[in-house]
C-alpha positions in Angstrom: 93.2 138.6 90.3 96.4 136.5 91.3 96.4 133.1 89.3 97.0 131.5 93.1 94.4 132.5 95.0 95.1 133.2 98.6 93.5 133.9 102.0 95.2 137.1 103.6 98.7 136.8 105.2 98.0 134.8 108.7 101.3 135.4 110.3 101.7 132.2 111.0 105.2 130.9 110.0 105.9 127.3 108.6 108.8 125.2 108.2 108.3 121.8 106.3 110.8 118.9 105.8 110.4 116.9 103.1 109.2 118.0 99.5 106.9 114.8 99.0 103.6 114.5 98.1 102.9 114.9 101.9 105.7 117.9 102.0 104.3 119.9 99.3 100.3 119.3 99.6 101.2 121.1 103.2 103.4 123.6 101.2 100.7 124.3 98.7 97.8 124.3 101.5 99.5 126.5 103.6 99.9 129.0 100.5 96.7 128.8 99.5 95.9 129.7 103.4 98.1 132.8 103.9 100.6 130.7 106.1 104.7 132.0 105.7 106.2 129.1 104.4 109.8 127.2 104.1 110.2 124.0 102.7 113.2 122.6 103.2 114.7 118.8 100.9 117.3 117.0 101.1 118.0 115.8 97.3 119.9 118.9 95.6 118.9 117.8 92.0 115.0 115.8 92.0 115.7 112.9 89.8 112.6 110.9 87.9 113.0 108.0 90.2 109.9 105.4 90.8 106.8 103.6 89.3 103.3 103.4 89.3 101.5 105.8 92.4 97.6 105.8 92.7 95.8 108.8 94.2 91.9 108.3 95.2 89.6 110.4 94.5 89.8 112.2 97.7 93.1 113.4 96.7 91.9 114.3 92.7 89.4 117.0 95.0 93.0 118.5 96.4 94.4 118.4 93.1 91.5 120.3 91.5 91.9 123.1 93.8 95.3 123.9 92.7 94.8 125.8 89.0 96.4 123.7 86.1 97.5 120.8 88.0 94.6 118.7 86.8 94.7 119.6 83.1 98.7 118.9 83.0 97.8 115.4 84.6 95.1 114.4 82.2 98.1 113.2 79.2 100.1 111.1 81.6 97.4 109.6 83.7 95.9 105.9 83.5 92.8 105.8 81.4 91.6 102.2 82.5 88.0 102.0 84.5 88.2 98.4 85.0 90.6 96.0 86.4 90.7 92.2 85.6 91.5 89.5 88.1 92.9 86.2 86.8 94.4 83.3 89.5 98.4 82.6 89.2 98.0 80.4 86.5 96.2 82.8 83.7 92.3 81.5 84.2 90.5 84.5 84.3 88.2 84.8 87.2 85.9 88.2 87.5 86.3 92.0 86.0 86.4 95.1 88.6 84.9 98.0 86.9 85.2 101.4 89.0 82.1 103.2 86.5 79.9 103.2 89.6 82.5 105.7 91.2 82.1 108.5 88.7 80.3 111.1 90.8 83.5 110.6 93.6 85.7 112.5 91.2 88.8 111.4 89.3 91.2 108.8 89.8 94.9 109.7 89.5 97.5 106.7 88.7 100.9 107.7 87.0 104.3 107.3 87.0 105.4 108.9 90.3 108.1 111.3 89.2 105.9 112.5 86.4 103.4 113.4 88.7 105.6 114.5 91.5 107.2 117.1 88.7 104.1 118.4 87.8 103.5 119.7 91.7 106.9 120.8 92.6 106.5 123.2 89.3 103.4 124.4 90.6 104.8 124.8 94.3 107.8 126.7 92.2 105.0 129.2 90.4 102.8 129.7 93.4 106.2 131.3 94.9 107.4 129.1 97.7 110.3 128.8 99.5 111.8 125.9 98.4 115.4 125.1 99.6 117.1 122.0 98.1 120.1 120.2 99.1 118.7 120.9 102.7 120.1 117.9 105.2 118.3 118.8 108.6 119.9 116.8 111.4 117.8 118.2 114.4 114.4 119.3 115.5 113.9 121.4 118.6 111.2 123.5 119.8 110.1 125.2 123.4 106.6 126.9 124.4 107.1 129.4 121.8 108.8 128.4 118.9 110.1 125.1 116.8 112.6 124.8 114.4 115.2 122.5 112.8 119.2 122.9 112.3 119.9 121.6 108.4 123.6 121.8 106.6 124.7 123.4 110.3 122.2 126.6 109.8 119.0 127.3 112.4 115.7 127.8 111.3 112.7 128.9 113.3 109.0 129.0 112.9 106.0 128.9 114.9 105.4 125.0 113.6 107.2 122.8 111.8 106.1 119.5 109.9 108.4 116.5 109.5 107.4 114.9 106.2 110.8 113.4 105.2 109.2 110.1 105.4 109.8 106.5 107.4 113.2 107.4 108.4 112.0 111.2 109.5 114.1 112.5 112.3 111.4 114.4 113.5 110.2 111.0 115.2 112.6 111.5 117.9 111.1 114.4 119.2 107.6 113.3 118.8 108.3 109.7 120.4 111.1 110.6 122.7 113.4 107.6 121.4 114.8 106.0 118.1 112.1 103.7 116.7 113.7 101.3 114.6 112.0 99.5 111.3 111.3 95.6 111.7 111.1 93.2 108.5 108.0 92.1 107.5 108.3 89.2 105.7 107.3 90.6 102.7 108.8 92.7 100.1 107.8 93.9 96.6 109.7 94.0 93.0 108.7 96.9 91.2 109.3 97.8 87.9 108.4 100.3 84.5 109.4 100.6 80.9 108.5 100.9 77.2 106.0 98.1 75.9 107.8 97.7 72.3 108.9 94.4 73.2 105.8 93.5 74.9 103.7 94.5 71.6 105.8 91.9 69.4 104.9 88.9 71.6 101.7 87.4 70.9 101.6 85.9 74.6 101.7 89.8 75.9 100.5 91.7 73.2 97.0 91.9 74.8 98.4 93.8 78.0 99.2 96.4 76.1 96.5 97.4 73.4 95.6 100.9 75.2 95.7 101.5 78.7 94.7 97.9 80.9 94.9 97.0 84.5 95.4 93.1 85.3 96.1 91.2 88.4 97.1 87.4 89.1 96.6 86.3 92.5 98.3 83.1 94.3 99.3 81.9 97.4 101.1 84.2 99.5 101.8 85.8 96.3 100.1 88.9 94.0 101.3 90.4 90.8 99.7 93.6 89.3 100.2 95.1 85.9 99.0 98.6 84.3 99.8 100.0 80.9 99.4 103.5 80.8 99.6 106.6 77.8 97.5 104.3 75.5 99.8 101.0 76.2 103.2 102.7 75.6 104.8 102.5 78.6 103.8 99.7 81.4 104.9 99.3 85.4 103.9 95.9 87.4 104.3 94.7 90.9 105.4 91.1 92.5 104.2 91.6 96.4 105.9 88.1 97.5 107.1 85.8 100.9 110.5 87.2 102.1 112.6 86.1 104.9 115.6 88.4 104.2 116.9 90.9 107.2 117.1 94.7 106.8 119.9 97.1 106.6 119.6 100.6 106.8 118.2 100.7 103.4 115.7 98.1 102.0 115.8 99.1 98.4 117.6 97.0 95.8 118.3 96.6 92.3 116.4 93.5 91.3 117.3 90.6 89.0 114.8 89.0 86.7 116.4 85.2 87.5 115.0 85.8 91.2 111.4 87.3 89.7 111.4 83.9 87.9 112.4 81.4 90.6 109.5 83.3 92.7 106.9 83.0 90.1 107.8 79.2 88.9 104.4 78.2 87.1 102.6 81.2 86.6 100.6 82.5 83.8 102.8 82.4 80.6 101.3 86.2 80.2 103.0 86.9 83.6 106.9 85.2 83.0 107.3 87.0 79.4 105.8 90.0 81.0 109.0 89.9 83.6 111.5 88.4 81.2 110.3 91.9 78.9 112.1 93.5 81.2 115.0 95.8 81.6 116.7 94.7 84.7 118.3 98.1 85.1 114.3 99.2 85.4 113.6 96.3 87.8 114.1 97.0 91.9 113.6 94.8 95.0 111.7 96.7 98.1 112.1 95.0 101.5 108.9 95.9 102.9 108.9 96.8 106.6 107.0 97.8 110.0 106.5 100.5 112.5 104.6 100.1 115.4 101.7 102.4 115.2 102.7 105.8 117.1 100.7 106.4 120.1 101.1 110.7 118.7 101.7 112.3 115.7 102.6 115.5 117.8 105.9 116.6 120.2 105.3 117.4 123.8 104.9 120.9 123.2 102.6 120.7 120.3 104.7 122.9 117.7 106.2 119.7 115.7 103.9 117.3 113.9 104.6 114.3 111.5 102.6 113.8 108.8 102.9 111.3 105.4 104.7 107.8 105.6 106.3 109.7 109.0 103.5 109.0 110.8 102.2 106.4 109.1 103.5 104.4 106.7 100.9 102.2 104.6 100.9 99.1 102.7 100.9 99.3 99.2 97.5 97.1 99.0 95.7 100.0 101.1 96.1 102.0 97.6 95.8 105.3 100.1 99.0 105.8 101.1 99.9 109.3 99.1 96.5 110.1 98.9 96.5 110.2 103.1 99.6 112.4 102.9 97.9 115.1 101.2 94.7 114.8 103.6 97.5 115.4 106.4 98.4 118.6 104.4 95.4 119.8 103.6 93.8 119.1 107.7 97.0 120.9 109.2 97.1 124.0 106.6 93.5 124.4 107.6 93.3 124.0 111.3 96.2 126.4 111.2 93.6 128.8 109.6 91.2 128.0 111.9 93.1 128.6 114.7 94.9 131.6 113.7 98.4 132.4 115.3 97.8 132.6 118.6 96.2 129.0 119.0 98.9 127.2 116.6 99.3 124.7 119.7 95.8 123.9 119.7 95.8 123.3 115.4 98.3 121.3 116.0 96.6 118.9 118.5 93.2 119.5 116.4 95.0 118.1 113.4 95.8 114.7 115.1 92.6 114.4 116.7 90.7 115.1 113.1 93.4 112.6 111.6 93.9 109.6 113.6 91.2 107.0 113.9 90.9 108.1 110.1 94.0 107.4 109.2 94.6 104.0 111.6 91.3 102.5 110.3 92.2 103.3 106.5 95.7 101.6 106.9 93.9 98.5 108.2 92.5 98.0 104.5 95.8 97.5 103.4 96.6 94.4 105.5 92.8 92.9 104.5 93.5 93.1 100.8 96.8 91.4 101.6 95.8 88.4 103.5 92.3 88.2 101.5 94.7 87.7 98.0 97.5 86.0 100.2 95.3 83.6 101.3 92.6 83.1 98.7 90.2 80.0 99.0 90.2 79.6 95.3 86.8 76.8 96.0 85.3 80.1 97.6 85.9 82.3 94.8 85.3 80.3 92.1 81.8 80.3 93.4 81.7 83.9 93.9 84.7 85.3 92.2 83.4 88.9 93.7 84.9 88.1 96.3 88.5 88.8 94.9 87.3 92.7 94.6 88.9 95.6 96.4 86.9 97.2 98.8 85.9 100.8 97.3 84.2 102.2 100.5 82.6 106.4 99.9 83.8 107.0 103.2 86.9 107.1 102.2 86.8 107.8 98.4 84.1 110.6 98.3 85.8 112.1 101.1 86.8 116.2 101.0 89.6 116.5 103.6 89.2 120.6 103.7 85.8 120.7 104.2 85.8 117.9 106.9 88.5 119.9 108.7 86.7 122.9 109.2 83.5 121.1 109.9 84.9 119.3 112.9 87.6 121.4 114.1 85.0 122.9 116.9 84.3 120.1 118.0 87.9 118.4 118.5 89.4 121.8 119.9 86.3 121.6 122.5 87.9 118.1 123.8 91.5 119.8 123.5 89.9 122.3 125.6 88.3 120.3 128.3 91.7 118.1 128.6 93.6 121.1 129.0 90.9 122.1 132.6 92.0 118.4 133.5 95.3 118.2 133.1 97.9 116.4 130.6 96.3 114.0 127.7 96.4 110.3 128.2 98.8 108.8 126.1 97.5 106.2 123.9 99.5 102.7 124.2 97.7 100.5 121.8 96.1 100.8 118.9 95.6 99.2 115.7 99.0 95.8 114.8 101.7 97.4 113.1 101.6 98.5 109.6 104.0 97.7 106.7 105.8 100.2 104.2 
């Protein structure tokens, strides 16, 4: 028996763009279904860029389909089960503990590359096409076919699946015109390194005895740390006021005098936790909007987005990767359930399945923003509960495979009864526009 297992071939042929997590969760699901796949990246060498990344325990279920990834995980991953809230000037208000969310499954918080690593080596083993140094500059597709031009060569497939992120040129096709990104007058300074310094310093040393999880909350400000592989290494985030314009990239190397200036007054723990730091390890994210798409398909329903491509969250939603993989894991699966003769109708079954989901779980990511942002500090001191994140099951203990064949009759039955009718309304509102 194969160490992969595999549903028969389906002769259904797949061309992804993007090897992120959204990119390879589809690539790895669409194995695991039988699907032909091609997945096609940009980078030519993957470099072990990032921070901190937290997956839900819906996306520990994906994970613990996929033989080994789990167990090579379990080293690197953050060990903490609580997380402890203090205002911005140290004063500890309440403790968080995520015990009661056991039976869920796993949480999965690590350094991104690591993790990242780990599944593009089990993409590798599993077989699949991978194709680096892959610059695709066009989408296209007709009635029967899609496929994408990268680095001036043609490639064809029944469906293709942008997942090359914000900036995905596979929006084009899907929206008809160039959206452009909007500042959001917010951005983020992120940062990891070794704790060695942090252990010497009595004001710190706490943070990093074994793996902890702390956050200081303050107006219009939020600050978040987590020491990880027993207190050895340690990555925080400053989500702050920002007024700055965008360029065609919103990701700078940061500088520890402008950290400071924004955090004048805060928790001594906090300042010699960012003075600690290695500026070369410290980076500046602009953080910036899309309006919400009205479709994450193209007219002829054989090009879909899915990941930050068709919708980017905010960082406070702490969902964000683990809603790319529930893209991957929907679409390999309705592309099962359809078989290849219906691909069209997957592809419109995928949205359907995926998009009040996915519009209602980015909302939690502007609550948490503006309920830390704007903290009544009288309020909480009463009830300082009320500083918790939201840890709903209907998200959390949440199995994206199994919800996809469960419903895909029923959304391919409205699919169905708008095809009789004639063409789909488009949907011109929905939910005020998200932040990446």
């Amino acid at each position: 028996m194969s160490r992969f297992p595999r549903l028969p071939p389906s002769g259904i042929k797949v061309i992804i763009v993007g090897a992120g997590f959204a990119g390879l969760t589809a690539a790895i699901e669409c194995d695991r279904k039988g699907h032909d796949v091609i997945l096609l990246e940009k980078v030519s060498n993957l470099k072990p860029l990032g921070d901190i990344i937290s997956f839900g325990q819906n996306a520990s279920r994906i994970f613990a389909k996929w033989p080994g990834v789990m167990e090579q995980f379990e080293p690197i991953i953050h060990k903490a089960n609580a997380f402890h809230y203090h205002d911005w000037e140290g004063k500890y208000a309440t403790t968080q503990s995520f015990s009661d969310e056991e039976d869920w499954g796993r949480r999965v918080n690590g350094h991104r590359a690591e993790l990242h690593r780990i599944l593009f080596e089990h993409a590798q083993e599993r077989g699949i096409a991978i194709r680096l140094g892959q610059k695709v500059t066009n989408y296209f597709e007709d009635q029967n076919e899609a496929g994408v031009v990268s680095n001036g060569d043609k490639y064809t497939a029944d469906v293709v699946l942008a997942a090359e992120g914000v900036k995905s040129a596979g929006r084009k096709i899907v929206l008809g015109f160039d959206d452009q990104p909007k500042p959001s007058g917010y951005a983020v300074y992120r940062a990891w390194f070794s704790t060695d310094k942090l252990k010497q310093n009595p004001v710190t040393r706490h943070l990093v005895q074994g793996d902890t999880h702390n956050g200081w909350i303050g107006q219009d400000i939020h600050f978040l740390a987590a020491a990880i592989k027993d207190g050895k290494e340690i990555s925080w985030v400053c989500t702050h006021r920002d007024e700055a314009g965008i360029e065609e990239s919103w990701q700078y190397p940061g500088k520890i005098d402008d950290v400071l200036k924004v955090l004048d007054g805060w928790a001594p723990a906090v300042i010699e936790l960012v003075k600690a730091t290695p500026e070369d390890h410290l980076f500046d994210y602009k953080l910036v909007f899309r309006d919400p798409l009205p479709t994450f398909v193209s007219p002829s329903r054989r090009i879909a987005l899915i990941g930050d491509a068709a919708h980017p969250f905010l960082p406070t939603s702490i969902q964000g990767a683990s809603q790319a993989m529930e893209d991957g894991v929907t679409l390999a699966a309705c592309l099962d359930f359809a078989g290849k003769e219906k691909v069209t109708e997957a592809m419109r079954v995928y949205e359907k399945i995926r998009y009040k989901r996915v519009h209602e779980i980015q909302q939690t990511g502007v609550t948490t923003r503006e309920k830390w942002h704007k903290a009544d500090w009288e309020l909480i001191w009463q009830d300082p509960t009320l500083l918790h994140l939201k840890r709903e099951a209907w998200i959390l203990n949440f199995d994206a495979e199994e919800h996809a064949y469960s419903e895909y009759k029923k959304f391919s039955a409205s699919v169905a009864l708008v095809n009789e009718q004639g063409a789909e309304k488009v949907v011109s509102s929905g939910p005020e526009p998200v932040v990446v």
